[in-house]
C-alpha positions as CSV (number, residue, x, y, z in Angstrom):
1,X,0.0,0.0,0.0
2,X,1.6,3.7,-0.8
3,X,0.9,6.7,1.0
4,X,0.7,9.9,-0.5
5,X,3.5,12.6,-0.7
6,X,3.7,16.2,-0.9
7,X,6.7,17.3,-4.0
8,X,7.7,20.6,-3.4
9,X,10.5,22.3,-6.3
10,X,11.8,25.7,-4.9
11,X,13.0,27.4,-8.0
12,X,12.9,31.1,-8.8
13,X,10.9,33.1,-10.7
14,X,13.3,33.5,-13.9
15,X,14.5,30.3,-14.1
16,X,13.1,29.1,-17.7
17,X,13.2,25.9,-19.5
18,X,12.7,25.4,-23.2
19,X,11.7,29.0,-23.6
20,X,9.0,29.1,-21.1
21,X,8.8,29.9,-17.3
22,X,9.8,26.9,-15.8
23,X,7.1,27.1,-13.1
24,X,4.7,27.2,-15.7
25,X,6.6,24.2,-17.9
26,X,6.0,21.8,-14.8
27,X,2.8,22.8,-14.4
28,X,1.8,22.0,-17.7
29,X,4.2,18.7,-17.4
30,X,2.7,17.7,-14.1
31,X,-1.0,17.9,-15.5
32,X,0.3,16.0,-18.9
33,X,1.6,13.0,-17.0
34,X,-1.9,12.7,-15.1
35,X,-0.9,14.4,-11.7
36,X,-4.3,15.4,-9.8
37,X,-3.1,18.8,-8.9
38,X,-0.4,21.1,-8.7
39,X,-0.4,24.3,-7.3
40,X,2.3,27.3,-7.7
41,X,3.5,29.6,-5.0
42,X,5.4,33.3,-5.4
43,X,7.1,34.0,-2.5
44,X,8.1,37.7,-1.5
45,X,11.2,36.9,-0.2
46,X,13.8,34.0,0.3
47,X,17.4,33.1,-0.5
48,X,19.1,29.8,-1.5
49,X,22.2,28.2,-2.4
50,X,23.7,31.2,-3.7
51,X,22.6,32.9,-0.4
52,X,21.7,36.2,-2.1
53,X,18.5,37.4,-0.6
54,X,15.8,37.9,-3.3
55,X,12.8,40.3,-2.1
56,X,10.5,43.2,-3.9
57,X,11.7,46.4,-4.4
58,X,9.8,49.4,-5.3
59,X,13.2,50.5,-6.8
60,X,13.4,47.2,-9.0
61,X,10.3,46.5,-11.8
62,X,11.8,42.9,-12.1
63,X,12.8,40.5,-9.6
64,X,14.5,36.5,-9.2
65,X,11.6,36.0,-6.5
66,X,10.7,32.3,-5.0
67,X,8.9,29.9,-6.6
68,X,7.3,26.9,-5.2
69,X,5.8,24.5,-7.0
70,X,3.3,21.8,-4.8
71,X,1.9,18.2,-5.8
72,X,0.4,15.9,-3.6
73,X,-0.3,12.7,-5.2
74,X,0.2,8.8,-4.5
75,X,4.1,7.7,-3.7
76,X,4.9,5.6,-6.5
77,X,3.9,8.3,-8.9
78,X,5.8,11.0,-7.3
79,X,8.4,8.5,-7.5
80,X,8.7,7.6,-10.7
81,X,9.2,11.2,-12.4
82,X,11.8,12.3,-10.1
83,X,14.4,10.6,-12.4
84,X,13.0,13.0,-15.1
85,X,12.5,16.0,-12.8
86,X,15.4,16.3,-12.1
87,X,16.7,16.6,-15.4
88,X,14.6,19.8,-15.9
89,X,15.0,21.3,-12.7
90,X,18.9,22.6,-13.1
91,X,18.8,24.6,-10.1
92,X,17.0,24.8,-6.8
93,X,15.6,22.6,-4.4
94,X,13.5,19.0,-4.9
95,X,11.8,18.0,-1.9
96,X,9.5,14.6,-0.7
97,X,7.4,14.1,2.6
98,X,4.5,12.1,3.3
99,X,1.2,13.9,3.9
100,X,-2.1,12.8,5.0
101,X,-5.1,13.6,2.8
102,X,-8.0,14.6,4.8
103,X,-10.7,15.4,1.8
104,X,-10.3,16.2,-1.9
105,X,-13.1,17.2,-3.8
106,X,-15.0,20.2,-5.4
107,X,-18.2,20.9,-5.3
108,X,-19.3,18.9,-2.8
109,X,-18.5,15.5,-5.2
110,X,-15.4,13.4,-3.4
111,X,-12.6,12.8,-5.7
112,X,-11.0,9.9,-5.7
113,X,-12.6,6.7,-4.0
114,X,-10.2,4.3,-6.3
115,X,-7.2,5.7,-4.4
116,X,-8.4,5.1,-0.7
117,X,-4.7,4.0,0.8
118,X,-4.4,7.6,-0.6
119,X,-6.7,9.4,0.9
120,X,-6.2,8.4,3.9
121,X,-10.1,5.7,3.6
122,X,-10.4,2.5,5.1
């Protein structure tokens, strides 16, 4: 039986792949490969491994600002993209932890009854 997991990929805002965002190229990559959701995050602030401190500034029109980008889906399919995520993600950081699904739905409809180990169902 496999849990779900929460994928988070901190990148910044300018990174790009194949001449597109790359936030918005593993969005659309996430959703091709059959993900249920992902979600992406701008941050107003936050360093990484290069330690310089990215933030908004009125005296700035364009900024490197965080980027996170958040699936939660079953184990084994978080899994077995990583190999292929990390390919595209050059820079940055990939991170994996289990997460317990409390409800996922919309519009009052349940999503999801095939994947109970999932969702946390008996």
């Amino acid at each position: 039986m496999t849990g779900c997991m929460r994928l988070r990929i901190y990148i910044g805002e300018s990174d790009r792949y194949h001449h597109k965002p790359l936030y918005m190229y593993l969005l659309e990559w996430f959703h091709r490969k059959g993900f249920r959701g992902a979600t992406v995050f701008r941050g107003i602030a936050g360093y990484g491994s290069h330690s310089k401190i990215h933030s908004i500034s009125v005296f700035r029109l364009s900024e490197d600002l965080p980027v996170v980008i958040e699936v939660i889906d079953e184990e084994e399919k978080i899994r077995g993209v990583l190999g292929e995520l990390r390919d595209i993600v050059r820079e940055g950081l990939i991170t994996l932890e289990p997460v317990e699904v409390v409800f996922y739905g919309h519009g009052g409809v349940h999503m999801g009854a095939e994947r109970r180990e999932c969702l946390g169902q008996e």
